[in-house]
N, C-alpha and C positions, 0 to 999 in steps of 0.2 A: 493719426493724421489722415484725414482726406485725400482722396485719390487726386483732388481738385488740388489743395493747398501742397499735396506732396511733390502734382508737376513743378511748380510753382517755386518749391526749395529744389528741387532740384535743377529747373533752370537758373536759378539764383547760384546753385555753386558751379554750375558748368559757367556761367556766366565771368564770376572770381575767376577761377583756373584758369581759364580763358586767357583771362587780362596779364594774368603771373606767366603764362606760357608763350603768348606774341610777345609780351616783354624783353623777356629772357632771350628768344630764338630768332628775337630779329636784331640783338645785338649784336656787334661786331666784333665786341673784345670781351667776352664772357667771364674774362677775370677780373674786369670792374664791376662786374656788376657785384650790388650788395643793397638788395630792396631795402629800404626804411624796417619794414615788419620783420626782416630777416635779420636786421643788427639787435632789434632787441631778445633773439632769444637768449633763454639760456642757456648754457654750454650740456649737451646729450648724456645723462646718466649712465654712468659705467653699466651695463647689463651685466645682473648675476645667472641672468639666461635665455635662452634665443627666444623668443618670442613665440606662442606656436602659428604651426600657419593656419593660414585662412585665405579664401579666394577673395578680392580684391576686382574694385569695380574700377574703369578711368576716370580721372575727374574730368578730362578734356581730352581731345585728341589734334592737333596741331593741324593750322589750315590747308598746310602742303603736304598731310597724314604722312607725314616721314614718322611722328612719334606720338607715343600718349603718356601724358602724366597720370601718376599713381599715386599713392601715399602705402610704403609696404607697409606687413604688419609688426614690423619693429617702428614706425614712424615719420622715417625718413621718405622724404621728398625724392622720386626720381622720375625722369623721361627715360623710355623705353622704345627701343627701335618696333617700329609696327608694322615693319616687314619679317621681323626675327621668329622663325617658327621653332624655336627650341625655348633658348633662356623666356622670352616675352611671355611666351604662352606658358611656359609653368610658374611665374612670376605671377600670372594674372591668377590663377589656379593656387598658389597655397598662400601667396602673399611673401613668398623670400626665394632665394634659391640656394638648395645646395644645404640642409639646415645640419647634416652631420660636421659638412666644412666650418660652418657656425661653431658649433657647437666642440670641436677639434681648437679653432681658434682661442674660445674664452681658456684653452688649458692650457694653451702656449704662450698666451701672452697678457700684459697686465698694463694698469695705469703706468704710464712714462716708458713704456716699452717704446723699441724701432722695429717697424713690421715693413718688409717687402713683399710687393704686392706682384707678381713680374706674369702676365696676361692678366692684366685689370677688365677689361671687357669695358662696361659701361660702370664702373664703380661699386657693384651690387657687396662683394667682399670689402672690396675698400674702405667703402662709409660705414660698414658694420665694424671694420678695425678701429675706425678712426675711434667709435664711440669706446671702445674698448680702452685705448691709452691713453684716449684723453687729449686735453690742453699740453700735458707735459712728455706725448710721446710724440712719434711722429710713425708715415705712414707714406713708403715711396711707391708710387703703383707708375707700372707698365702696360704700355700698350699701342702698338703700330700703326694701324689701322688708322687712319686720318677720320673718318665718319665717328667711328667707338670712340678715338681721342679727345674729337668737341664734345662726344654726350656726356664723356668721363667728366671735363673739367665743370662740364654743366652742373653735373650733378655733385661733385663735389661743390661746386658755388654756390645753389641753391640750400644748399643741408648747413652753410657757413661753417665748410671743413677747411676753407683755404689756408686756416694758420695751422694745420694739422698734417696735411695730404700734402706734399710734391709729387706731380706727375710730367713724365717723360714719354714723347711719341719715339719710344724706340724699340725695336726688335734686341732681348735679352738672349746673348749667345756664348760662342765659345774665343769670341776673338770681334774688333772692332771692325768698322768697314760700312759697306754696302751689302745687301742680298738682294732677291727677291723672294717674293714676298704671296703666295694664294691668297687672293679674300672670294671666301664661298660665299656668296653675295646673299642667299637666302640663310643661312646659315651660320653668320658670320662670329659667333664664337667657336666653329670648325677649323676655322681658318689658318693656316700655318706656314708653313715652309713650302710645303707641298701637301696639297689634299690626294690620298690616294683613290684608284680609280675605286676601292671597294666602297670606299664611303658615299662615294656620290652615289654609286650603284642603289647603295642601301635607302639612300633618300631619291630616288628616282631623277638622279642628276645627271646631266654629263660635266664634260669640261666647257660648255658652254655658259655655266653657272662660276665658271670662275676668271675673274680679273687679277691678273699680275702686276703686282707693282715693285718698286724699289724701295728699300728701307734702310735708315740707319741702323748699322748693330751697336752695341756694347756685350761690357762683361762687367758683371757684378763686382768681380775682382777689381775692375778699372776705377769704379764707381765707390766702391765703401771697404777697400783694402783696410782704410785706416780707422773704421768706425767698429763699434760696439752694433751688431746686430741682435737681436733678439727670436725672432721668425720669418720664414721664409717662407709664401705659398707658388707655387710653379706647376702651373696649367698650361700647356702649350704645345696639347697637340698630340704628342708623340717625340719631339724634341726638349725633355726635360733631360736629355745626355747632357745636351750640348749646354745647357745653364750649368748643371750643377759642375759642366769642364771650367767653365768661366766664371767659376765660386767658390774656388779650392780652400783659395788663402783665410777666405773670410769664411766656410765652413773649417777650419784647420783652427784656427785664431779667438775662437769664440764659443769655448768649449760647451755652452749653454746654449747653444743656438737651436731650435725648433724647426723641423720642415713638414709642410702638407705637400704631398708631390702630386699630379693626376697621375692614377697608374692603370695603362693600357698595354701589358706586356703584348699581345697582337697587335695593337697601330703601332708598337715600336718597331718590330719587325717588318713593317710594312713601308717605315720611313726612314729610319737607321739601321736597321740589321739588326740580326740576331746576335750579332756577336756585341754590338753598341751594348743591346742589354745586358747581356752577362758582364760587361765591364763598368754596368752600373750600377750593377746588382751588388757586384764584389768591390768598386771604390767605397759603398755605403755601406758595408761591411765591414771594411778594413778600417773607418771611421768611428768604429765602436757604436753604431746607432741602432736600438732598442726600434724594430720596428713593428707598427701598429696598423692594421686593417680598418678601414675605415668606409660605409656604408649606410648610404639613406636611409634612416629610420630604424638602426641597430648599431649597437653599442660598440666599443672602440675594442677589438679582438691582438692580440700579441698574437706574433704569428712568427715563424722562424724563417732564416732569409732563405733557406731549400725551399720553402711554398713561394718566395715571393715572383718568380717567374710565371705561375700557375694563378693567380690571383688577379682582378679586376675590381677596381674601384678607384678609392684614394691609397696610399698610404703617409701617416703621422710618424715620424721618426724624432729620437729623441736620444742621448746618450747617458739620461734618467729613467728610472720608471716613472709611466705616467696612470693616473688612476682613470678608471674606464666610469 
């Protein structure tokens, strides 16, 4: 194609995106909406595997550049915050995020599974769940954050995950209530309970980069006591104690149940203690859970829970063997 006819399509598709993006972002109730071209698709092929990546160009980027549409390289439709210098910019750069998380999920969970999603961010794991269980599973994602809460439902509504996906603006904890709340504004899948000083340090931040707000809490236990869970992913910060306090019953209850946890034994130390950790090292011990090392772009390692203080990444837990 022509340097001439290739401006030309490519004005043509910023053009589309465009139309599908003021749409979308100047609604006012995001969970009406359901374009015509977006009812007829068909329902998202179970994936037998992550997709690999690829860098990823915008189709558009929104008139008030709060955000850009993409299309990752699993398919899916998403807006991406275009102030986010973490997730956005390694999004644009392989086309997914997080692909061992991916790739940990297709082994935890299956068509008609129930998946919690507890810091959804903007949806990125979410919608890759959704396509995993399908029509017959479902797929509860979290997330506080009032800005990430609109993109979340965005993007789940654009992908026409709404009969799949419920999501909840609430802070996942160890007891119901009120808190507050950091949002690291440039940053804002950082964001948690409390950003500590070393983190901004490390991204040349102060505390001037964060806004305090107030949030609703819950506890998982409150939430799905009485349901059949299947997987659990929990990212948040440094405060994965304080979920997994307010998840006993339903980790206790559900003898198959799967967790991906973020594991930062230094930010825990930094925002619950030292001793939080070891008490969560040894409740998920004493739960019989087989756990698994988990890292971008290498294979799922069994590791014994004496390392697991000493380790950094993810960890996959399970109270089966799982195959790497």
């Amino acid at each position: 194609m022509s340097g001439y006819f290739q401006s030309k399509f490519n004005k043509a598709l910023d053009h589309i995106a465009s139309s599908l993006a003021q749409r979308i972002t100047s609604a006012q109730n995001f969970s009406a909406i359901q374009p015509a071209a977006l009812q007829r698709l068909s329902p998202p092929k179970v994936p037998t595997k992550p997709a690999p990546s690829k860098s990823v160009t915008p189709l558009c980027i929104s008139e008030d550049t709060t955000h850009f549409y993409i299309h990752t390289s699993d398919g899916h439709r998403f807006f991406l915050d275009a102030k986010d210098l973490h997730i956005s910019l390694h999004v644009l750069e392989h086309g997914c995020w997080e692909d061992h998380i991916r790739s940990a999920m297709m082994k935890i969970i299956r068509p008609g599974s129930t998946f919690i999603d507890v810091g959804a961010n903007v949806g990125l794991h979410t919608l890759f769940a959704s396509s995993i269980v399908g029509p017959t599973g479902q797929v509860h994602a979290f997330e506080p954050l009032p800005h990430l809460f609109k993109t979340l439902n965005l993007n789940v509504n654009v992908n026409g995950a709404g009969g799949i996906v419920k999501t909840y603006q609430l802070a996942v904890s160890d007891r119901e209530g009120i808190a507050r709340f950091s949002n690291f504004r440039t940053h804002s899948a950082m964001s948690g309970f409390t950003v500590p000083a070393e983190r901004l340090s490390l991204h040349n931040q102060t505390e001037e980069s964060i806004d305090t707000i107030e949030v609703m809490t819950t506890t998982l236990d409150a939430m799905f006591s009485d349901r059949e869970v299947d997987g659990l992913k929990v990212d948040v910060e440094g405060y994965e104690g304080l979920v997994l306090a307010g998840a006993k019953a339903i980790i206790r209850d559900n003898h198959n149940i799967k967790l991906i946890l973020e594991w930062d034994p230094p930010l825990v130390k930094r925002t619950m203690g030292n001793e939080s950790l070891h008490e969560t090292i040894s409740y998920l011990r004493s739960e019989n859970f087989i756990a698994y090392h988990s890292l971008w772009q290498k294979p799922l390692r069994s590791i014994a829970w004496d390392e697991a203080a000493s380790v950094q990444g993810d960890l996959v837990l399970s109270r089966t063997p799982l195959s790497n």
